[in-house]
C-alpha positions as CSV (number, residue, x, y, z in Angstrom):
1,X,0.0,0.0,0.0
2,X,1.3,3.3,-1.3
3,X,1.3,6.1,1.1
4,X,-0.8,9.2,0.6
5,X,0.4,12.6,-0.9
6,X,0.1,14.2,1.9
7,X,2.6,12.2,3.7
8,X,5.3,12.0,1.2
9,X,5.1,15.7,1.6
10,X,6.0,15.3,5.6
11,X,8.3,13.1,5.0
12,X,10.5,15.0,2.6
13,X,10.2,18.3,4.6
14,X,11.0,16.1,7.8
15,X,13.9,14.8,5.7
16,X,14.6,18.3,4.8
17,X,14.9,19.2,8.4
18,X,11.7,21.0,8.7
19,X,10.6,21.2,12.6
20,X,7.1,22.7,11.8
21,X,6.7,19.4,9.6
22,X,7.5,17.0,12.3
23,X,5.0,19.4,14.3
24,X,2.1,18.8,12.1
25,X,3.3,14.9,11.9
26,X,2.9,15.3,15.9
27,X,-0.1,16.5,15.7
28,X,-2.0,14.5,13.3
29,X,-0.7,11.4,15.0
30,X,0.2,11.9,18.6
31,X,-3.1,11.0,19.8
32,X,-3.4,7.7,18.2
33,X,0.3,6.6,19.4
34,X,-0.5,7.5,22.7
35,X,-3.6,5.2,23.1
36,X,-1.6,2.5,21.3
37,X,1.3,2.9,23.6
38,X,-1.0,3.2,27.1
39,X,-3.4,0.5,25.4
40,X,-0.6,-2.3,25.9
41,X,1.3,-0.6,28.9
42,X,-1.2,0.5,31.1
43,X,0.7,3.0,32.5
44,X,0.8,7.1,31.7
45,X,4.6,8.0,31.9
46,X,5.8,5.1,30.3
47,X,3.5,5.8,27.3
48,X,4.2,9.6,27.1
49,X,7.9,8.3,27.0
50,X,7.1,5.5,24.3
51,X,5.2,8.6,22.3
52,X,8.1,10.5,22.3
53,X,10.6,8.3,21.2
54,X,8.3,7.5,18.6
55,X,9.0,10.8,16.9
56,X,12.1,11.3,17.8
57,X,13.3,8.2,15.5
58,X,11.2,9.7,12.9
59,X,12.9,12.8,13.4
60,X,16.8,11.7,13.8
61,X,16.3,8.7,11.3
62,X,13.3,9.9,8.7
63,X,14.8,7.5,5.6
64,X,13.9,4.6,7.9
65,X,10.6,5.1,6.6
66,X,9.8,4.1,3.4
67,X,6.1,5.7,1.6
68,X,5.9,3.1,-1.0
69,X,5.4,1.0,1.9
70,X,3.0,1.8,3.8
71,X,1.5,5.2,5.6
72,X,3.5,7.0,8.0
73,X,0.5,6.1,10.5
74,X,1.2,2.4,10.1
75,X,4.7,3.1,9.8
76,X,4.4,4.7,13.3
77,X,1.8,3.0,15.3
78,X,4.4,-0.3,14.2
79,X,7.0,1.5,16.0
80,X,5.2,2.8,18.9
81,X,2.9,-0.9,18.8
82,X,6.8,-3.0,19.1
83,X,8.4,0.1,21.7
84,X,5.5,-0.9,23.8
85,X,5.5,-4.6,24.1
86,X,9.2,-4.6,24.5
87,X,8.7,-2.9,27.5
88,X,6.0,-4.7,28.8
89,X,8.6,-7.8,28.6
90,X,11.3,-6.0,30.0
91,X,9.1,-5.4,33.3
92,X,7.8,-9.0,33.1
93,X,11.3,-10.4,33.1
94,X,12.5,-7.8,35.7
95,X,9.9,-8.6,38.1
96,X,10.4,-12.2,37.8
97,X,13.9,-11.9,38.1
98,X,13.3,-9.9,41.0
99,X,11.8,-12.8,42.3
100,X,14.5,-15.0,42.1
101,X,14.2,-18.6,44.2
102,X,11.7,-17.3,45.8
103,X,9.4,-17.7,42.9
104,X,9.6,-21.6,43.4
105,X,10.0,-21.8,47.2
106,X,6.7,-22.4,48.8
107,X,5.9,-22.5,52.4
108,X,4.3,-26.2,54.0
109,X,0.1,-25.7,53.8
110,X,-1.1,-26.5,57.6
111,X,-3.8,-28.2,57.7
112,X,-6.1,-25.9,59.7
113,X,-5.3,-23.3,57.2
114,X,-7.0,-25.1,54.2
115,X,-9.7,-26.3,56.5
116,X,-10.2,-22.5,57.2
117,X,-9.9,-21.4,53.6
118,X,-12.5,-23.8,52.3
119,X,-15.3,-23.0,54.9
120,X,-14.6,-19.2,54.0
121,X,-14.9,-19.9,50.5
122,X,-18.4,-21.7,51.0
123,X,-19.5,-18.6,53.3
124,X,-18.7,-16.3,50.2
125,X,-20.4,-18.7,48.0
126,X,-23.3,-19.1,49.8
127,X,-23.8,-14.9,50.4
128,X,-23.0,-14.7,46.8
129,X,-26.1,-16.9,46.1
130,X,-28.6,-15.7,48.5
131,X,-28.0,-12.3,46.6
132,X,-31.3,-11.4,44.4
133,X,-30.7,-12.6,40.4
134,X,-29.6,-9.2,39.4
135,X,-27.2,-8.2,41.5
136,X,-25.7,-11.9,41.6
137,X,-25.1,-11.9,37.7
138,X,-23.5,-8.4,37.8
139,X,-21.3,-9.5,40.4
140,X,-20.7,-13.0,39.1
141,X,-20.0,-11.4,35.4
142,X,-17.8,-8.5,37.0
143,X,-15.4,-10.8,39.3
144,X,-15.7,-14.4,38.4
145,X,-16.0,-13.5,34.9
146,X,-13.2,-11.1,34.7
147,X,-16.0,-8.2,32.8
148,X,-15.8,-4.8,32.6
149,X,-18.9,-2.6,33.9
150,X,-19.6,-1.8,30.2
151,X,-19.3,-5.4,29.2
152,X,-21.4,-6.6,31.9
153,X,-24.1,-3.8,31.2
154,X,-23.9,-5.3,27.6
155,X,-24.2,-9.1,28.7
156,X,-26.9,-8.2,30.9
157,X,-29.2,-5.7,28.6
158,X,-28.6,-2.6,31.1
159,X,-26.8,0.4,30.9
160,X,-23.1,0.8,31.9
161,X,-24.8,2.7,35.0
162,X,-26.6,0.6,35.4
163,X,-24.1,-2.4,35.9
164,X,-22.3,-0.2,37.8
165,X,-24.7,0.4,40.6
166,X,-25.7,-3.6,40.8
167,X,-22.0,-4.3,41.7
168,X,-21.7,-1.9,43.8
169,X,-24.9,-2.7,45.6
170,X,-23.9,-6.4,45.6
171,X,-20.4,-5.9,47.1
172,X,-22.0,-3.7,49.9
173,X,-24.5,-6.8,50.7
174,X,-21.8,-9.1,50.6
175,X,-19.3,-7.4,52.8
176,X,-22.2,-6.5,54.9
177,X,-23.3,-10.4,55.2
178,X,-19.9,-11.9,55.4
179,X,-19.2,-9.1,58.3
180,X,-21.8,-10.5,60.4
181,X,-20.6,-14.1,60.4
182,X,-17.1,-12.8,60.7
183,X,-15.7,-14.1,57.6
């Protein structure tokens, strides 16, 4: 896919060393590699930091990108998309390094402990169940389900609002419930 006029234009001023061409580049696209970059990193600073590298390659190396190939918002996103997951496996490796031994080690289960765990588990089941219909499928969609409110609105035919509020209400009954039988 050939890239648009408009962008082989960028790209030769960028390659020209025109600043206010790399600003409009910034502006057209900064948006989008933002939300790519916080999309797979979850985390603000890091994709601010991933945006900005972004066009700073584009600035210091603008004959990496090639128009016959592609637009420069594919070109970029790719960039951006790869920055991202690199560092989301940098992190993943860090933290499990951090780790160390102690990721395999694991402490003797006592007895009484899983005896303990199990009857706490039926108490939640059970004031999980005696919750009216609505309120249990919100909750069971929300944190058994792994849903978001907006997916569980969806799921269950309600507004997002909606879903919201039936969680919410449900936890409250729950913590409220387990409370009294000290669980």
């Amino acid at each position: 896919m050939e890239a648009p006029y408009d962008d082989r234009l960028l790209h030769q001023r960028v390659v020209g060393g025109d600043e206010s061409a790399l600003g409009e580049v910034y502006d057209r696209l900064s948006s989008l590699i933002f939300g790519l970059s916080l999309r797979v990193t979850r985390d603000r600073v890091i994709a601010e930091d991933i945006t900005q590298e972004v066009f700073l390659v584009f600035w210091e190396r603008p004959l990496a990108y090639d128009p016959d190939r592609g637009t420069l918002r594919a070109w970029l996103a790719t960039i951006a998309h790869r920055r991202a997951v690199d560092h989301v496996r940098a992190e993943e490796r860090r933290r499990v390094s951090a780790l160390g031994p102690r990721l395999f080690e694991r402490e003797p289960v006592r007895l009484e402990d899983g005896v303990l765990a199990a009857d706490e588990a039926e108490r939640v089941r059970q004031a999980v169940t005696s919750l009216p219909d609505g309120l249990r499928e919100a909750v069971e969609l929300a944190y058994f389900g792994g849903r978001t409110y907006r997916q569980v609105g969806e799921e269950l035919g309600v507004p997002e609002g909606t879903a919201k509020s039936r969680i919410r209400l449900a936890l409250r009954r729950l913590a409220d419930a387990l409370a009294e039988e000290e669980v």
